[in-house]
N, C-alpha and C positions, 0 to 999 in steps of 0.2 A: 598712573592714570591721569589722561588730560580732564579740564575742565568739560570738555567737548563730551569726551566717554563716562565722567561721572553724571552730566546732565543726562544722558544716556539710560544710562544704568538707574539711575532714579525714576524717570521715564517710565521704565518697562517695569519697575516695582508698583508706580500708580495704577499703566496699565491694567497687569494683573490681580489687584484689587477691586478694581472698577469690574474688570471683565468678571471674577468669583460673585462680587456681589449684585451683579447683575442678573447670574444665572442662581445662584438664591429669591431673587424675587419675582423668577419665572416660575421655578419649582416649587413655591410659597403657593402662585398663584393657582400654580393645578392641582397642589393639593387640595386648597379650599375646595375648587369646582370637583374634585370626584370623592371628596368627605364622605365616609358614607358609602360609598359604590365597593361591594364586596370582591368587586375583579380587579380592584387598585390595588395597587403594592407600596401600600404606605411607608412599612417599614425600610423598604427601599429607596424609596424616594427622600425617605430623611437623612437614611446614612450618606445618600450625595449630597444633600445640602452638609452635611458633617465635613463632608470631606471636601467642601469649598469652602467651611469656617476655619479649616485646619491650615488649609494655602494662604487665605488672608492672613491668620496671626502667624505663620512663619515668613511669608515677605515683609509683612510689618515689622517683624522681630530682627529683617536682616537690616532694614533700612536704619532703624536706631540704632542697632549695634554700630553701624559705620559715625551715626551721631556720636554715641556715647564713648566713641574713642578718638575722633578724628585732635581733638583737642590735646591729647596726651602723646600722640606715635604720630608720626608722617609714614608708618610704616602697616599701617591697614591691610593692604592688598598684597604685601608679603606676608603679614597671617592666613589671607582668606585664601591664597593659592597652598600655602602648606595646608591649612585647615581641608580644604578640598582634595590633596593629594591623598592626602592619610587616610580621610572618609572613603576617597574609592578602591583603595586597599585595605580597608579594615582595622586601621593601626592606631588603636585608641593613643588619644594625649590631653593633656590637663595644663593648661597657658593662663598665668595670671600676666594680664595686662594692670598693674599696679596706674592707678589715675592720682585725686591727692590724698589720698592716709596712709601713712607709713604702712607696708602689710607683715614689715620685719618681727614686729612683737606678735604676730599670729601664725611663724611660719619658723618648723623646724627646718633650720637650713642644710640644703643639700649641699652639688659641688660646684664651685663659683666657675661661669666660663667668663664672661667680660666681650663679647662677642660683639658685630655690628650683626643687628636681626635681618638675616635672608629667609626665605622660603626653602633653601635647600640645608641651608645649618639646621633649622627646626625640624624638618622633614625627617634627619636622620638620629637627629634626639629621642625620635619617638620610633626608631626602628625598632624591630622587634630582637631582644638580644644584646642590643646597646645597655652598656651599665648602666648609663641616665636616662631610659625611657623611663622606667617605675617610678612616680613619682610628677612635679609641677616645674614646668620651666614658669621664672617672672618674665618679666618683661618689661622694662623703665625705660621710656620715651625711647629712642631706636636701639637698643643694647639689648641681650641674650644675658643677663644680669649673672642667674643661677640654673642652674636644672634638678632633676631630684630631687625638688623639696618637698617636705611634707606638711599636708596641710590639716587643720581643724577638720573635724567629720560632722556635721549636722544630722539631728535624731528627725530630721522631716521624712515623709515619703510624698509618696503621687500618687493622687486619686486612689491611694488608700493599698498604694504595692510599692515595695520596698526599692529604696535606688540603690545601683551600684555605686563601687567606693569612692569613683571617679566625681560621678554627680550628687555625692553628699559632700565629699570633699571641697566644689564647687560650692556648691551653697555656704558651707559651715563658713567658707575664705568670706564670700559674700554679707554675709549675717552680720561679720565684723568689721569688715570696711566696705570702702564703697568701691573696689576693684572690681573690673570685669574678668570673669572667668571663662577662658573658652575649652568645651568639651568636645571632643573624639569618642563614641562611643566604638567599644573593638568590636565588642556584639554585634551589633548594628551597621554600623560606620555611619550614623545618623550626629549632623552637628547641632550643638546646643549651645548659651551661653548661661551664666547666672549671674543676676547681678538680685540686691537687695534680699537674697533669701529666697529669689523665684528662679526655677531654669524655664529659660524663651526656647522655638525650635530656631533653628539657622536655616533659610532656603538653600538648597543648593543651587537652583536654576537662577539666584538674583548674589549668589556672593561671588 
C-alpha cells in the first residue's frame, strides 16, 4: 500500500468516528428532549447509540492495530487481506505477530515452515482440514516462522461468558508478552486482536 492509500485509509477511519460520534450527540439530544414522553422508545434509541460506540472502538481498534504492528512486519496488509479472506469464509485462525519478547518460552512449538509471509500461505494454513490449521501460526518481522503452535490459555471471560479456545489462547499469549495476537473467530467469522490481556474488535470495513 502506497503512502497515498494509507493517508487514505486513515482518512476514512477519522471520518467514521467523527461521522458515529456525531450521530451519538444527535441521539443524546433527543433523548433528552422526549425524557419522559411515554411514546418514546428509549430503549431503542440507546441500543443505536450502542451500536455507534461499538463502530468507534472497532475502527479505533483497527487503526492501532496497524500502529502496534507496523514497526515490527512491513507485511500488515498481507495479514489484513488473509485476516479478511478467512473471516468471509468462516475459517477461524490464531496469528502471533511476535513484536520485542521472545514468545518461545510461552509457546509449545508446533511445525516450523520458515516461509516469506503472503496472504495466500496464511490463507491456506488455516483451511479447514489442513494439519496446521489447529493451532497458532507466529509470525517474526516478514517470515511464516512456525504454525500449529500451542498456546497458554487464560482463566479470563467477557462481560461475564465464557471465550472460546482461540480467544483465551489469545489472551493468555498476550498476558505474557507483549505480542499481538490476531483472531478468526469460525463461529462468527468476526476479527479480533489481543494484546496486553484485552481482545480489541477489528473493523472489517477500515482493514
Amino acid at each position: 500500500m502506497s503512502s497515498k492509500e494509507e493517508v487514505f485509509v486513515l482518512d476514512h477511519i477519522k471520518n467514521s468516528i467523527e461521522r458515529n460520534l456525531q450521530d451519538i450527540i444527535k441521539k443524546s439530544e433527543g433523548i433528552l428532549k422526549e425524557l419522559g414522553d411515554p411514546d418514546s422508545c428509549l430503549l431503542c434509541e440507546l441500543d443505536e447509540i450502542s451500536g455507534h460506540f461499538q463502530v468507534i472502538q472497532s475502527s479505533a481498534s483497527t487503526f492501532y492495530l496497524q500502529a502496534y504492528l507496523s514497526a515490527y512486519t512491513e507485511s500488515f496488509h498481507a495479514l489484513a487481506s488473509a485476516m479478511q479472506n478467512l473471516s468471509q469464509k468462516n475459517h477461524g485462525a490464531l496469528i502471533i505477530v511476535e513484536r520485542g519478547d521472545n514468545t518461545a518460552p510461552h509457546i509449545r512449538n508446533g511445525i516450523q515452515v520458515m516461509a516469506d509471509l503472503s496472504a495466500s500461505l496464511a490463507e491456506s494454513i488455516f483451511y479447514p482440514g489442513n494439519p496446521l490449521h489447529d493451532g497458532a501460526m507466529l509470525v517474526k518481522g516478514d517470515k511464516i516462522v512456525s504454525a500449529s503452535n500451542v498456546l497458554p490459555l487464560s482463566d479470563v471471560s467477557s462481560n461475564g461468558s465464557k471465550l472460546g479456545t482461540r480467544h483465551r489462547a489469545a489472551i493468555g499469549l498476550s498476558e505474557k508478552t507483549d505480542a499481538v495476537v490476531l483472531i478468526v473467530s469460525e463461529e462468527s467469522g468476526k476479527m479480533s486482536f489481543a494484546k496486553d490481556g484485552s481482545i480489541y474488535p477489528i473493523s472489517t470495513n477500515n482493514l
